[in-house]
N, C-alpha and C positions, 0 to 999 in steps of 0.2 A: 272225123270219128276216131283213126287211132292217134291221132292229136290228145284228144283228151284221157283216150284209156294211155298213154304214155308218162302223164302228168299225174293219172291216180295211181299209176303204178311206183312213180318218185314218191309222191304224197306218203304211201305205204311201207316204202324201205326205208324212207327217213322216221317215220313214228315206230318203225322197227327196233330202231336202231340202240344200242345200249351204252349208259352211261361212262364215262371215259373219266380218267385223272390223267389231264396232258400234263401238268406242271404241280409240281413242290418244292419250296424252297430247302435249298444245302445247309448243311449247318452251320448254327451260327455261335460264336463263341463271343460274349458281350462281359460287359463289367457292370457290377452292381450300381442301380442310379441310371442306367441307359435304358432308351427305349427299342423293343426288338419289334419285326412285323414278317410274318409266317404267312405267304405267298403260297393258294390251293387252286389250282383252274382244273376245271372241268365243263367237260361237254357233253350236250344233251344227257343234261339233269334238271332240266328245267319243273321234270313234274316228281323228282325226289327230293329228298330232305340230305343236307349238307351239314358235316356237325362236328365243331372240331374239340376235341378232347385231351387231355394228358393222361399219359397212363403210363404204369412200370413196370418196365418188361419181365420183371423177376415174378410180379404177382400180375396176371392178368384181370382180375379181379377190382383192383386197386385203379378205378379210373374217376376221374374228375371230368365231367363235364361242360364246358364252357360258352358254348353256344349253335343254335340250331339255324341255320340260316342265318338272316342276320340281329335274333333275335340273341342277347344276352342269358346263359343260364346260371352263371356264379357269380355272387351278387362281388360288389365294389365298382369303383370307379377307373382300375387300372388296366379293365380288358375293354377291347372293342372291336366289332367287327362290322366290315363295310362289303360292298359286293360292285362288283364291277363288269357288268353287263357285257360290254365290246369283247372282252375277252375269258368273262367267265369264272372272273375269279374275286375267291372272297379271301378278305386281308385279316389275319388276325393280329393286334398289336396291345402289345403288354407294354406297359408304363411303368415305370421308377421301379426296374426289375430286383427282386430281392434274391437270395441264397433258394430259396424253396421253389423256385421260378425253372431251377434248373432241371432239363430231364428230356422225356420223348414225347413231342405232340404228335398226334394222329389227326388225320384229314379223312370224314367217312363218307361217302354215300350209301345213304341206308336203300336197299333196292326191296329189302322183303326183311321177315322175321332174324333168315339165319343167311340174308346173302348181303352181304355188304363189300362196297370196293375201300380200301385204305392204300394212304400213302402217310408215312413218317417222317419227323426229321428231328433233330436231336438240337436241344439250344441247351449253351454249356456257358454256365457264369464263373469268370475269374474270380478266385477265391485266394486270398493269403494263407498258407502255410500253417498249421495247427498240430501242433506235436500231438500224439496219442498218451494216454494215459495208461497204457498198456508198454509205454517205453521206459528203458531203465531206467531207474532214480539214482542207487546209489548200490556200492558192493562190496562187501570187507569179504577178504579172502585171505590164503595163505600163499609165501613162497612158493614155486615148481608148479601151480594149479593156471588148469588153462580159466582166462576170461571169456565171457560172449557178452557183447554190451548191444541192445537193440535200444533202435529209434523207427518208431515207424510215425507218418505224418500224412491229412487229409490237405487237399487243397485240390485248384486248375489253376493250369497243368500242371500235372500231378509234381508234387513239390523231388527235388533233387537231393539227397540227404547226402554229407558229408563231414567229418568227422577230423578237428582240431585238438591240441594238447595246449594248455595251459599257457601263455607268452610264448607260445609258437614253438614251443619246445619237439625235437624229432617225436613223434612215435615210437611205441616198441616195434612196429612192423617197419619201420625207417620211412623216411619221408616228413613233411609237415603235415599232408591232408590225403586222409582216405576217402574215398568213394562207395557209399552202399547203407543198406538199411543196417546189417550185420559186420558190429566192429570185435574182434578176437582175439585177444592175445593168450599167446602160449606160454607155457612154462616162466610165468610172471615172476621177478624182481620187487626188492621193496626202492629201486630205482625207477619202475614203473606206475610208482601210486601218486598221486596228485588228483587234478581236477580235467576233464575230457568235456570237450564242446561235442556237442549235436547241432550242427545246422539245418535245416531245410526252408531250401529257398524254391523258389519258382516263378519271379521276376517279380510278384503280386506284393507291393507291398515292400516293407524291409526284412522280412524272412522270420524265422522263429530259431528259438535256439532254446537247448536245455543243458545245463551244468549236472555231469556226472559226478560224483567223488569214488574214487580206487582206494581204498584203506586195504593194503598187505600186512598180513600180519607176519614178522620173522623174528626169529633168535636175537637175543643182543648182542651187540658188536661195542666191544670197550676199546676208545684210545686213552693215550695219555702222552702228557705234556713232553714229561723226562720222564727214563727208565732210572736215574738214583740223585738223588736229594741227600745234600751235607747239610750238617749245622753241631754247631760248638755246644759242648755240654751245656746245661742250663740255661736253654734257650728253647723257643718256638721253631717250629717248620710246619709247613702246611703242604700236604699232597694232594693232588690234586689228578682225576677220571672222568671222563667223559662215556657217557651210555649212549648209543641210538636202538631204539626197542620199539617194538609194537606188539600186544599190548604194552601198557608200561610194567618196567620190570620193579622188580624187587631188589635192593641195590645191597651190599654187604662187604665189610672190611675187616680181614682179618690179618693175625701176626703168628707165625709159626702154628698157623692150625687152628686157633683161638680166634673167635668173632668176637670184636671189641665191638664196643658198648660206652656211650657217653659216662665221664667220671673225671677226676682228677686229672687225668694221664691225658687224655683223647676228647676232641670232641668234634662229633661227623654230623656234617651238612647234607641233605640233598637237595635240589631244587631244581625245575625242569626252569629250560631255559627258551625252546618252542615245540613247536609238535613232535612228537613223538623222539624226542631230546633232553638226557637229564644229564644237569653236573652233578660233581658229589666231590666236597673236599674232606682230608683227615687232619686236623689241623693236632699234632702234638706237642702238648703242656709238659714246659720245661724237661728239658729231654734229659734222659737217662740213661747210661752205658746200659740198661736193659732193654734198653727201646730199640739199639741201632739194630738194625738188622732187617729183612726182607718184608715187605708186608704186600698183600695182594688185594686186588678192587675187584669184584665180583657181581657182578647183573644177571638176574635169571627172571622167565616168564614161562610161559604154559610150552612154548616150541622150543626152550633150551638153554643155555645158559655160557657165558664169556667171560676170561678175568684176564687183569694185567698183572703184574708183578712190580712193584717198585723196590728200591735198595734206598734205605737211607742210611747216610755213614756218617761219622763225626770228622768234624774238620778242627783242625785247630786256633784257625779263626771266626769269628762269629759273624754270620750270614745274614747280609740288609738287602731286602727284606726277605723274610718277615719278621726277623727278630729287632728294625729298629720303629717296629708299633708298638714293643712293650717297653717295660720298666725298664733302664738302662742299669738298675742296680739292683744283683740277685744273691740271699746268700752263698757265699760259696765260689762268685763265677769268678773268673780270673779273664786278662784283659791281657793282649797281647800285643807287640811290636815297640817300637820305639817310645811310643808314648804313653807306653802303658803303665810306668807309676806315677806320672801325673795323669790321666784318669783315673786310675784305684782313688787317688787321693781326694778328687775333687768330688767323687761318687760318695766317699766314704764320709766326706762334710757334709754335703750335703743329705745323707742318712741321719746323721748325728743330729743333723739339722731338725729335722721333722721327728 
């Protein structure tokens, strides 16, 4: 007799008893094209409903439902679930995992309306690197102004951003490669404008990268070749300035004051020779004891303006080059040294000649 009240007594604690989650599987970090399987055990639920889902933690709201036991609720052919009696547990497995695959499943035991047990685990698909579009394109600035150049980038694990200069060229911050979303330079140089790599890597893949361009805009800066230039009356000379500008400048040559202008006398070249780079030569036509004398090269744009000064003075003998691209016979010129009345003379036949 208490044999048997002992046995209804087990009978009773055991149908008492409430449903358990012993096991969930850890998370799993997979690559797209792999198969994942999401490990739920539970005990005494034999007479509730099992039901695994995806949902996002940010909206609770937002869930997908996948399967009730081992019944299929989202239609395809890439989920499946099995149940395994010995120990309790139902297998969920996703096949030829895609991007959208990635996130937090939920394991439920529905026990009533508003009581349910869950267990969660997070499956995270390797993803390559994808720069945002919200990261810098490109930035024309001026002289003295600080830069901030952002790159931000999606990916798993989460991408590493890093930051190169053009042929490997230093940084303004010194070094070849910075580290961070946020790259900054101070009180920028037109030494500092070029083209700036964005990397972000994250092993997935061969990484992404995006090409910055840094346009500085500054004052012109004029060289030049020589500071004075000779040549013998009635002759050619050509002088010759070098501009670096940004914008491009406005270029000008003047003589005691006076901005010359193509004519007779002069005539001025300019021509950019590469980025933000122009020659400008003054080539003057048969020169003149009013010509010798001081002339200045001048570049200007919106942040300023630069000039040089050249001297040209007469020499007594005549200057190749550039004076032997012209005519070898002018009136007027006279011809110097040793040999000089046998050339007059030969010059002078062959004028008579033509």
């Amino acid at each position: 007799m208490l044999f048997c009240i002992f046995i209804c007594y087990l009978t009773c604690v055991a149908g008492q008893r409430s449903p358990t989650i012993s096991f969930i599987s850890q998370e799993k970090v997979v690559n797209i094209g792999d198969t994942v399987q999401l490990d739920c055990s539970v005990q005494y639920a034999e007479d509730y409903s099992v039901i695994w889902l995806k949902t996002n933690p940010d909206n609770p709201s937002d869930q997908t439902f996948i399967s009730s036991g081992t019944n299929q609720i989202v239609p395809g052919d890439r989920y499946g679930v099995t149940f395994t009696e010995a120990t309790g547990t139902y297998a969920l497995k996703i096949n030829k995992l895609q991007e959208i695959d990635a996130g937090l499943y939920e394991c439920q035991v529905i026990m009533g309306t508003a009581n349910k047990l869950k267990a969660n685990v997070w499956v995270y698909v390797r993803l390559p690197p994808v720069i945002s579009d919200n990261s810098t394109r490109s930035v024309i600035t001026s002289t003295g102004s600080r830069v901030d150049l952002h790159c931000h980038a999606s990916g798993y694990p989460p991408p590493r951003i890093s930051w190169r200069r053009e042929s490997n060229e230093l940084l303004p911050t010194g070094g070849a490669v910075f580290i961070g979303q946020k790259f900054s330079i101070y009180n920028i140089t037109k030494d500092d404008r070029g083209t700036y790599y964005c990397i972000a890597d994250n092993g997935v893949g061969s990484g992404a990268r995006r090409n910055i361009g840094i346009e500085v805009e500054f004052r012109p800066f004029v060289t030049i070749e020589r500071p004075r230039y000779g040549q013998a009356l009635q002759y050619d000379q050509i002088l010759e300035c070098h501009v670096e500008a940004f914008p491009s400048p406005s270029i000008a040559w003047f003589k005691d004051g006076q901005q010359l202008n193509d004519n007779q006398h002069y005539q001025i070249s300019i021509f950019p020779t590469a980025d933000e780079f122009t020659d400008t030569t003054l080539r003057i036509i048969t020169a003149e004891k009013r010509q010798y004398g001081f002339f200045t090269c001048k570049a200007s744009n919106k942040l300023g303006s630069h000039e040089k000064v050249i001297e040209f003075f007469e020499t007594p003998n005549v200057i190749c080059p550039p004076a032997c691209g012209v005519d070898l016979y002018r009136s007027g010129a006279k011809f110097h040294g040793p040999w000089s009345p046998f050339i007059t003379s030969v010059v002078m036949g062959i004028a008579m000649l033509i």
